[in-house]
Each structure stands twice: as structure tokens, then as C-alpha cells.
C-alpha positions in Angstrom: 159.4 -63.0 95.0 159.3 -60.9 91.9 156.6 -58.1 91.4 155.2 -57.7 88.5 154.1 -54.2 87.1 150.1 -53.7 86.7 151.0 -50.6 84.0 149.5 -47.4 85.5 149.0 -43.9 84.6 152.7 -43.6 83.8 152.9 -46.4 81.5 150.3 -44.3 79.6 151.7 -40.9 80.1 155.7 -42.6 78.7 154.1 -44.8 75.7 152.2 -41.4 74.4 154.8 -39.1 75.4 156.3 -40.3 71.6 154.6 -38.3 69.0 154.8 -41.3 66.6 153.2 -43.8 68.8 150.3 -41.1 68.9 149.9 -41.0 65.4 149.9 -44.6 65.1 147.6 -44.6 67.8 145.3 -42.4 66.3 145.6 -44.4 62.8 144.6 -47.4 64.7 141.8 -45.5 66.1 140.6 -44.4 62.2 141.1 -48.1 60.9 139.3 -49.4 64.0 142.0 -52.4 63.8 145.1 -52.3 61.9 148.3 -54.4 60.9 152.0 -52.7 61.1 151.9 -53.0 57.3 149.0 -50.9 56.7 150.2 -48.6 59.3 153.8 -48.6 57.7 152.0 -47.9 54.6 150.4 -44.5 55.6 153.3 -43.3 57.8 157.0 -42.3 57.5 158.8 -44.5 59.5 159.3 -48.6 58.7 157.1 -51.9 59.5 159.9 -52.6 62.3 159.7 -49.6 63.9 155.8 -49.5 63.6 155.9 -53.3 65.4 158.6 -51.6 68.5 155.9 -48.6 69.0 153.4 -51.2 68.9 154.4 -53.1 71.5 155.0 -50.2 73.4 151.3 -49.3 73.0 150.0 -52.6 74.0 152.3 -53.0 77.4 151.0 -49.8 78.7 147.3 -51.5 77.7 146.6 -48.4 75.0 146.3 -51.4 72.1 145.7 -55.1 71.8 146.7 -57.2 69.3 145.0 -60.5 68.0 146.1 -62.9 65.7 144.5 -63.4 62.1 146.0 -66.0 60.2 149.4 -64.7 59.8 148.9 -61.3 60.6 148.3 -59.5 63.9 145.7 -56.6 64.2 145.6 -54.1 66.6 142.9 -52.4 68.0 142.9 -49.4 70.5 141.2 -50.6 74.3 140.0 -47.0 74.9 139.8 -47.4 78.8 143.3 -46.7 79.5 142.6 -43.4 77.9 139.9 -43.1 80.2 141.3 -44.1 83.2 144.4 -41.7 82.7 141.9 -39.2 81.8 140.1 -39.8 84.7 143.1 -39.2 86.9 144.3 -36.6 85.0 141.0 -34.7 85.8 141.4 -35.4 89.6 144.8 -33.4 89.5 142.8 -30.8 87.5 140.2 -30.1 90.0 142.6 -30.2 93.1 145.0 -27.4 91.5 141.9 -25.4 90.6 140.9 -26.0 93.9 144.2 -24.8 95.2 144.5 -21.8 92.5 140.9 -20.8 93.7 142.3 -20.5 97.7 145.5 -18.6 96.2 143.1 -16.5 94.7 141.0 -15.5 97.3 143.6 -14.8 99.9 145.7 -12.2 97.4 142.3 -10.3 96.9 141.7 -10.3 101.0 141.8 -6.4 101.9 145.1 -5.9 103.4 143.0 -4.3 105.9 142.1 -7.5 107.6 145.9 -8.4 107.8 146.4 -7.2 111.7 150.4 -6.8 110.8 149.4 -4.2 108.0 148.5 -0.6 109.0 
């Protein structure tokens, strides 16, 4: 039995680790939908390699693409940003937490140390 891959938070973190694919992500974003021609169009790399980052983009669920007519459009699906977001923030707030304990145990007195006289 095969497993198939769901596409979590490193699916997101790989497809925008590619400064291109966020630019093209971001261009879909302005367009609000978009075809790899108009993208092509405003950026410097060509229609084929816009399609590859595309697809990219849409397995890790950070675009969708719909057919119309003979083009396909893509659109961003924004709550895979907010998900990774959301998990990014959880990692946030336990290292704060952790930098907060560091904290306050280097700016104990060294008088309440019992090995320190």
C-alpha cells in the first residue's frame, strides 16, 4: 500500500523557498487569477518555466488552476498561507517562551546560586 503525501507545512516552506515562484505568486495575488502567458508577460523568465513554478505552487496547495476554454487560470487559495502561518507562529511563541526562561535565569543574582560565594 502506497501513501500518498497530504502536502504540509514543508511543501509550502520548499515551493516559496524559490524567489521566482514568490513573485509569481504575488502576481497572481495582484491579478486575482492569472494565465502563464500574462505572467510570462510581466516577468523575466519564459511561459514554460512560469507553467513548472506553477505546478509547483499548486502541489504544495499555494494556487489552483481551472480551466477556461483553452487556457488555465490560476488563483492563489490563501489558506495554505495561513495555515503555515499559523504554525509558523506556534514555533514563534514557544522560542519566545524559551528565550524569556533563558532570560530570567542569566539575570538571577548569582547570590542565590548556593555554589557561588
Amino acid at each position: 500500500m502506497t501513501q500518498t503525501r497530504t502536502g504540509g507545512e514543508e511543501d509550502v516552506f520548499a515551493a516559496l523557498a524559490d524567489p521566482m515562484r514568490r513573485r509569481i505568486l504575488d502576481a497572481v495575488a495582484e491579478h486575482g487569477d492569472a494565465t502563464a502567458t500574462v505572467l510570462a508577460a510581466e516577468l523575466p523568465v519564459s511561459r514554460q518555466a512560469i507553467v513548472k513554478h506553477l505546478t509547483v505552487l499548486d502541489r504544495a496547495g499555494l494556487v489552483a488552476g481551472r480551466r477556461a476554454g483553452r487556457e488555465m487560470r490560476y488563483a492563489v487559495r490563501p489558506e495554505r498561507l495561513v495555515a503555515a502561518a499559523r504554525w509558523m507562529d506556534r514555533v514563534a511563541a514557544r522560542w519566545d517562551a524559551r528565550l524569556s526562561a533563558i532570560k530570567r535565569l542569566a539575570e538571577e543574582p548569582a547570590s542565590r546560586d548556593p555554589g557561588v560565594t
